[in-house]
C-alpha positions as CSV (number, residue, x, y, z in Angstrom):
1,X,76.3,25.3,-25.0
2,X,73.2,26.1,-27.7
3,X,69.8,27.8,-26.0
4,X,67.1,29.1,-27.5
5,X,68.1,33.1,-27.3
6,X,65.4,36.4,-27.9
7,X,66.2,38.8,-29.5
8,X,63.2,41.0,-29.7
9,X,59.8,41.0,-30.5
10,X,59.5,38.2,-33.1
11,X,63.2,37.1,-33.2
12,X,64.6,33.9,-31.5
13,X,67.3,32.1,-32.7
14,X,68.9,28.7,-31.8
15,X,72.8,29.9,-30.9
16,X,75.8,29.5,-28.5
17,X,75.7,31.1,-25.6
18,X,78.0,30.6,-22.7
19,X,77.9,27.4,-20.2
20,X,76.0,28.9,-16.9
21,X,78.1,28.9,-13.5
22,X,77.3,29.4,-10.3
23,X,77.2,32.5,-9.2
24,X,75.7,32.3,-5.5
25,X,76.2,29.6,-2.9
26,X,72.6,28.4,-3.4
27,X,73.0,28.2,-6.4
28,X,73.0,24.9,-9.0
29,X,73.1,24.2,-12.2
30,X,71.5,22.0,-14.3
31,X,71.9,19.9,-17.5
32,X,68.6,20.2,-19.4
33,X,66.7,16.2,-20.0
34,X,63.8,17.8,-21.3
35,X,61.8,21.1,-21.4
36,X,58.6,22.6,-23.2
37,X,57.1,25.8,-24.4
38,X,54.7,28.1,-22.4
39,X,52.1,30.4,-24.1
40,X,53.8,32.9,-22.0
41,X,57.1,32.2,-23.9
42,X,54.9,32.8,-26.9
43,X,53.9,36.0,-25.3
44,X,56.9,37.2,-24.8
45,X,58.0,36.4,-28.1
46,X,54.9,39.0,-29.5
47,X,56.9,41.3,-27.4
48,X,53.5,41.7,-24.8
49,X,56.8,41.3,-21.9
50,X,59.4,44.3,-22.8
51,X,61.2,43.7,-19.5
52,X,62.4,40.6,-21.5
53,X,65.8,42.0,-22.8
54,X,67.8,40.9,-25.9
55,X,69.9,38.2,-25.0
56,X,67.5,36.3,-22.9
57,X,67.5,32.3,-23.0
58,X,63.7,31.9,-22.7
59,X,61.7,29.1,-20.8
60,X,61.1,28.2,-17.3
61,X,60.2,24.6,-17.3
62,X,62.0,21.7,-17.5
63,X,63.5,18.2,-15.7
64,X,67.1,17.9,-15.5
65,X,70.2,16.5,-13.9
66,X,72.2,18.7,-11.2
67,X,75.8,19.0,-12.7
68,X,77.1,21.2,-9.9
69,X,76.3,22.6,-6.9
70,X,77.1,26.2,-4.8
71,X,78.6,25.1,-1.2
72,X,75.0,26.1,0.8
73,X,73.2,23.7,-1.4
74,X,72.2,21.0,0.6
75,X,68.9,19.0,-0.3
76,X,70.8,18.1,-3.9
77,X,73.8,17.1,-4.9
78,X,75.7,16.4,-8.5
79,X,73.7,13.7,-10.0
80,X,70.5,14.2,-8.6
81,X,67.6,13.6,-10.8
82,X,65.3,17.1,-10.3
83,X,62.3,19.0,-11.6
84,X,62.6,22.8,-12.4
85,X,60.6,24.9,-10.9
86,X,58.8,27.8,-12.3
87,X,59.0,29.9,-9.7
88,X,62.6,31.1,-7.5
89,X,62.2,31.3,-3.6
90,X,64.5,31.6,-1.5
91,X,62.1,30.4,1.5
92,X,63.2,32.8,3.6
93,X,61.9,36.2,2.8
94,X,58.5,37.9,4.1
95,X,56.5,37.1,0.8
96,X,57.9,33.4,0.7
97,X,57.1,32.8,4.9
98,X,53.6,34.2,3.6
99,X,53.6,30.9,0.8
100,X,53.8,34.1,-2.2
101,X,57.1,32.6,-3.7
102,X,55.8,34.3,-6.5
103,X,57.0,37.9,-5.1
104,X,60.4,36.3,-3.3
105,X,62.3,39.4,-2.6
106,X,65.2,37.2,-4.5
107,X,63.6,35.4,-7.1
108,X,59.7,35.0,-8.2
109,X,58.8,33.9,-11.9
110,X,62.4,35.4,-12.9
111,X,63.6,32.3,-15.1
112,X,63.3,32.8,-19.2
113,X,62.0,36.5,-18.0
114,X,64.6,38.4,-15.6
115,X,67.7,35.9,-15.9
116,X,68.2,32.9,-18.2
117,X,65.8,29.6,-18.9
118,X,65.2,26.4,-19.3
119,X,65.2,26.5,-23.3
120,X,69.0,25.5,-23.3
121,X,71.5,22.6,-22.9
122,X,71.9,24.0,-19.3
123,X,70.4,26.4,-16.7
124,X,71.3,27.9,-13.6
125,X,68.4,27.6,-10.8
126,X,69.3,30.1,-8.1
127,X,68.2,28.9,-4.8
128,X,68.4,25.8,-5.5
129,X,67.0,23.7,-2.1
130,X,63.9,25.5,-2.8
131,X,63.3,25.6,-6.4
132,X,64.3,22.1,-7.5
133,X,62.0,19.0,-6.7
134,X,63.8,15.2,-6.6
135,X,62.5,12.5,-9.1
136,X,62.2,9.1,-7.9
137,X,63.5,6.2,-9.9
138,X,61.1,4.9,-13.0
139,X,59.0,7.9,-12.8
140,X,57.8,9.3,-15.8
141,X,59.2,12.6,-17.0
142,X,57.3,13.8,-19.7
143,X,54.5,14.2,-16.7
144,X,56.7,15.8,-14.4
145,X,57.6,18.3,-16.6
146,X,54.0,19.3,-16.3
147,X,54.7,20.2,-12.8
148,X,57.0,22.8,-13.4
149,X,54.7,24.9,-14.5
150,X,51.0,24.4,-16.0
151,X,49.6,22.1,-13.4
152,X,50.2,24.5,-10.5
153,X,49.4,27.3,-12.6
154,X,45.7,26.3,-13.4
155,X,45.1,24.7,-10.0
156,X,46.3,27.7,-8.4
157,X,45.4,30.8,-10.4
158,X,41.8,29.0,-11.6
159,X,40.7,26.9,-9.5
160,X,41.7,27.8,-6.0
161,X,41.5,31.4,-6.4
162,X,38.4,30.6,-8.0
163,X,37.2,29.0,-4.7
164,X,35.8,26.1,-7.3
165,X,32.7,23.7,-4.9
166,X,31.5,20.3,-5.3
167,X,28.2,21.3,-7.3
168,X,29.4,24.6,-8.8
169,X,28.8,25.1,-12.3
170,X,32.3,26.3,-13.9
171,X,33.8,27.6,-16.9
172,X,36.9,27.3,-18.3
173,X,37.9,30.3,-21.2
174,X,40.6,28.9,-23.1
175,X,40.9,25.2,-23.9
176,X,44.8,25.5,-23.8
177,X,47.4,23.4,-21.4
178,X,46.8,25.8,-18.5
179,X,43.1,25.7,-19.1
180,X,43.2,21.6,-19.8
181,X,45.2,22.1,-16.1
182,X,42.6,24.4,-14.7
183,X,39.9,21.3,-16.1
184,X,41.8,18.4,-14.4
185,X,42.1,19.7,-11.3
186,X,39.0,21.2,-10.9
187,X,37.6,18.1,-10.7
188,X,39.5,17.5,-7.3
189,X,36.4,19.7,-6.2
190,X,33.9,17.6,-8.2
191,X,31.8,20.5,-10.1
192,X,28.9,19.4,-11.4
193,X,29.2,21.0,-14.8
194,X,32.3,21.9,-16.3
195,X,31.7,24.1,-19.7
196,X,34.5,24.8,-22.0
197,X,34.9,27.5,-24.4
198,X,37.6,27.7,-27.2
199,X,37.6,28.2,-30.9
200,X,39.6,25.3,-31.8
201,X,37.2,22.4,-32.1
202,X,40.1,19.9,-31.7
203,X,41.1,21.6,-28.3
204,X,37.3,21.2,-27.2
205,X,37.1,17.4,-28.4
206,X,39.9,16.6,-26.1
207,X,38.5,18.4,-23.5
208,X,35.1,16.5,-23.7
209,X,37.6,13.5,-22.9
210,X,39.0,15.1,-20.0
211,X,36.1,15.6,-18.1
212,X,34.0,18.5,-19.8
213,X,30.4,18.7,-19.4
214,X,29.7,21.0,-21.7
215,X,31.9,22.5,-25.1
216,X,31.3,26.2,-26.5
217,X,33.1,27.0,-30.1
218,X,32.8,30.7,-29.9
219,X,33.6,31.5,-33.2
220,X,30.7,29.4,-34.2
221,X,28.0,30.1,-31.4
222,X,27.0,33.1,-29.1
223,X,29.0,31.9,-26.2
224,X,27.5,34.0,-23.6
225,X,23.8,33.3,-25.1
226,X,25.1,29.2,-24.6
227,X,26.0,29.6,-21.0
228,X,22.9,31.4,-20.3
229,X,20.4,28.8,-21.8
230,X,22.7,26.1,-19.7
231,X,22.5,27.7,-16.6
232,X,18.6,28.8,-16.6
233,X,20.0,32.4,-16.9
234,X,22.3,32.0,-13.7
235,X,25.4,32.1,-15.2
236,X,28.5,30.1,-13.8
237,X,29.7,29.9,-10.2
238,X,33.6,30.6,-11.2
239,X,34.4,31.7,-14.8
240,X,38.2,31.0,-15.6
241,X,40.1,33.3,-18.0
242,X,43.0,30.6,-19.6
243,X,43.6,33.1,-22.8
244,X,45.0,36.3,-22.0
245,X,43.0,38.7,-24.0
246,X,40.5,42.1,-23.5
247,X,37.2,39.6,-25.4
248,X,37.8,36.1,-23.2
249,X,38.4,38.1,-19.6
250,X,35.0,40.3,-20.9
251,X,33.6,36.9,-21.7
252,X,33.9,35.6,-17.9
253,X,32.6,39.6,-17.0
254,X,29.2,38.4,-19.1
255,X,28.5,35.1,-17.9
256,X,29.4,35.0,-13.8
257,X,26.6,34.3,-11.8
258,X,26.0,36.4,-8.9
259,X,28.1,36.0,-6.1
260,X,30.4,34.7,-8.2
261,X,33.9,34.3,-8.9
262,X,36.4,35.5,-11.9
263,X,39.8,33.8,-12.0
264,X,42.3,35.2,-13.9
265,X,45.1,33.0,-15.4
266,X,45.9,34.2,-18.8
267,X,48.6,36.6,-19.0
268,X,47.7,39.8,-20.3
269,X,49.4,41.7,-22.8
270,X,47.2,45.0,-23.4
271,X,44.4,46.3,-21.4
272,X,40.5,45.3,-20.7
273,X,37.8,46.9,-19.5
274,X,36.6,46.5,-16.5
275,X,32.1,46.7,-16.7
276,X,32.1,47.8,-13.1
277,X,28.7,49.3,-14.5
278,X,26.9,46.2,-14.4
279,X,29.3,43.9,-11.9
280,X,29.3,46.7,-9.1
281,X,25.9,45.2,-7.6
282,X,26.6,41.7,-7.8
283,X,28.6,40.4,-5.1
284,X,31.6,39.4,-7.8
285,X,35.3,38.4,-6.7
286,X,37.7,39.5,-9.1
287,X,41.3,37.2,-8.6
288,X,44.7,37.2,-10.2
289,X,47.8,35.8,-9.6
290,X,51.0,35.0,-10.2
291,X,51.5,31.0,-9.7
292,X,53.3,30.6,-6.4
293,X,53.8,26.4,-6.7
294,X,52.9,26.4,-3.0
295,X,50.5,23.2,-4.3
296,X,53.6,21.7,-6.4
297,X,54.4,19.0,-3.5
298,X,50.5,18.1,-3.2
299,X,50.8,18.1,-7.0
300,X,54.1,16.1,-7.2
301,X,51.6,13.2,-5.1
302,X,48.6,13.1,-7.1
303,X,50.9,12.9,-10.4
304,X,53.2,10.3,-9.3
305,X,50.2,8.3,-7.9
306,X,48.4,8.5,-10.9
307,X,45.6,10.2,-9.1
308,X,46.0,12.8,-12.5
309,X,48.0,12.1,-15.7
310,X,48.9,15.3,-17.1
311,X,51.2,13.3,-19.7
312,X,48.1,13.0,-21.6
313,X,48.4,17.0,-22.6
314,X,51.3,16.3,-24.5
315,X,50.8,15.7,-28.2
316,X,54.5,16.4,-29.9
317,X,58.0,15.8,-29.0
318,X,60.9,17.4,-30.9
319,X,64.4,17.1,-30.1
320,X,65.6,20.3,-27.9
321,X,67.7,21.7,-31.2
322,X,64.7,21.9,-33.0
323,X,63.1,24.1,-30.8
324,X,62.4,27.0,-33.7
325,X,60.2,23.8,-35.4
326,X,58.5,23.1,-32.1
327,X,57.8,27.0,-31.8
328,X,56.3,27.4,-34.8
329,X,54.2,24.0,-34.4
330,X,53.0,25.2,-31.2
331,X,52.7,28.6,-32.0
332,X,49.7,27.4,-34.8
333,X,48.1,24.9,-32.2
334,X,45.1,24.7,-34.0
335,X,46.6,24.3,-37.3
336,X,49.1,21.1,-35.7
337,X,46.4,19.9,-33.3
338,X,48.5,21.0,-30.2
339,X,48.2,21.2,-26.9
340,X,52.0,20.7,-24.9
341,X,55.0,20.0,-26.9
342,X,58.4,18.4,-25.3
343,X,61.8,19.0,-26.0
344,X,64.3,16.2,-25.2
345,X,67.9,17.2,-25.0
């Protein structure tokens, strides 16, 4: 089969690599319909993840079709129409009873990263009762692929660990898919201002049309000095980091209000600093996290009903073999006006 292979920091190529089997009863594998890129793939292509080995198929979202099953399988069978999840559990370990699939003693975020991904003609998905969801007939696929991944990811990580309240004032660091995720499901809570900050003015016009209040161009304004003068000098209820880096987590350090919250989402590379000099007195709740998808089926409702449309994140599609083309179009987002990109096999 062809996949999408790393081999180091800055080096991918498109190449055969061998069909997957199963290796584990609960095990299955998957033929890839269609897949996307991550900004964590793009991390890890920086080389910011050196647990990522040479050799590695990348990605760990996706929708396929189950090709074949291990004999403790039992929820799926060959043929089944599935969505990938992110994240492996096994259901059955102390961190998965506690809903932390995220640290499964057998699994966690381990697709793309630890063992092979979703960037591919096909995938394995250990444990698979667990980490597959079933697609009903005529739904859409392009928005369940948003499932697999961002959606949880920026409900999760942002905005429930942000502990987001109807009537809080919020903002949202990083105007990319998972912070676009983090600003349609916010507004489950009903906030009543929602401020975005980004230096790509396109990513911030579509933001305004998903339900921003407020858009900040940092590069272009004082973005602390902004959020002050729109919050009387309060700062925010729950600042978001969406980016990843030392100056946007800093950012959401500057502008919390008292008794606030920080939610970390962005995966972080290299070190920040930590002002404990000035957040020590003011009652701040610091969060990270690894997405568990413990929200995935509550997800899987509102996206199927419409109650959200994450397709609307998607601006490209590229056939799965031009996944170097899709890389580099997402990989200059402001440059190619993207936001989430899909692969079709």
């Amino acid at each position: 089969m062809k996949a999408l292979v790393y081999h180091g920091a800055g080096k991918k190529a498109w190449e055969e690599k061998p069909m997957p089997v199963i290796q584990k009863p609960t095990d299955a594998v998957v033929r890839i319909l269609k897949t996307t890129i991550c900004g964590t793939d793009l991390h890890i292509m920086k080389g910011d993840l050196p647990e990522v080995t040479d050799g590695r198929i990348i990605g760990h979202e996706g929708v396929g079709i189950v090709e074949e099953t291990g004999n403790a399988v039992s929820n799926f069978k060959k043929g089944a129409h599935v969505i990938i999840s992110c994240v492996t559990s096994c259901g059955k370990c102390e961190n998965c009873k506690k809903g932390m699939y995220s640290h499964c003693a057998d699994g966690g975020w381990i697709l793309g990263y630890m063992i092979d991904g979703t960037q591919a003609e096909y995938v394995r998905i250990p444990h698979a009762d667990n980490s597959l969801y079933p697609i009903p007939a005529g739904a859409d696929e392009e928005a369940l692929v948003m499932l697999s991944d961002i959606l949880p990811t920026g409900f999760e990580c942002g905005v429930l660990n942000g502990q987001v309240k109807p009537g809080d004032v919020i903002a949202i660091v990083g105007a990319g898919p998972v912070g676009m995720a983090a600003l349609l499901t916010s507004q489950f809570y009903t906030p009543a201002e929602i401020i975005v900050i980004d230096q790509d003015d396109n990513r911030l016009e579509v933001a305004k049309t998903f339900g921003a209040t407020h858009i900040i161009n940092s590069s272009k304004e004082n973005a602390k000095e902004k959020v002050m003068s729109l919050t009387n000098g309060k700062g925010v209820d729950t600042a978001i980091e969406a980016v990843g880096l030392a100056v946007t987590f800093e950012l959401c350090e500057e502008i919390v209000a008292a008794g606030g919250h920080i939610a970390n989402i962005g995966v972080h590379g290299k070190s920040v600093t930590l002002h404990m000099e000035t957040l020590w007195s003011r009652n701040i709740t610091i969060t990270t996290r690894l997405v568990d998808t413990v929200t995935t089926p509550m997800l899987y409702k509102t996206v199927l009903s419409k109650k959200i449309e994450p397709k609307q994140l998607i601006t490209h599609h590229f056939r799965l073999d031009q996944v170097i083309e899709a890389y580099d179009t997402f990989g200059n987002a402001a440059k190619e006006k993207a936001l989430k990109v899909i692969l079709t096999a």
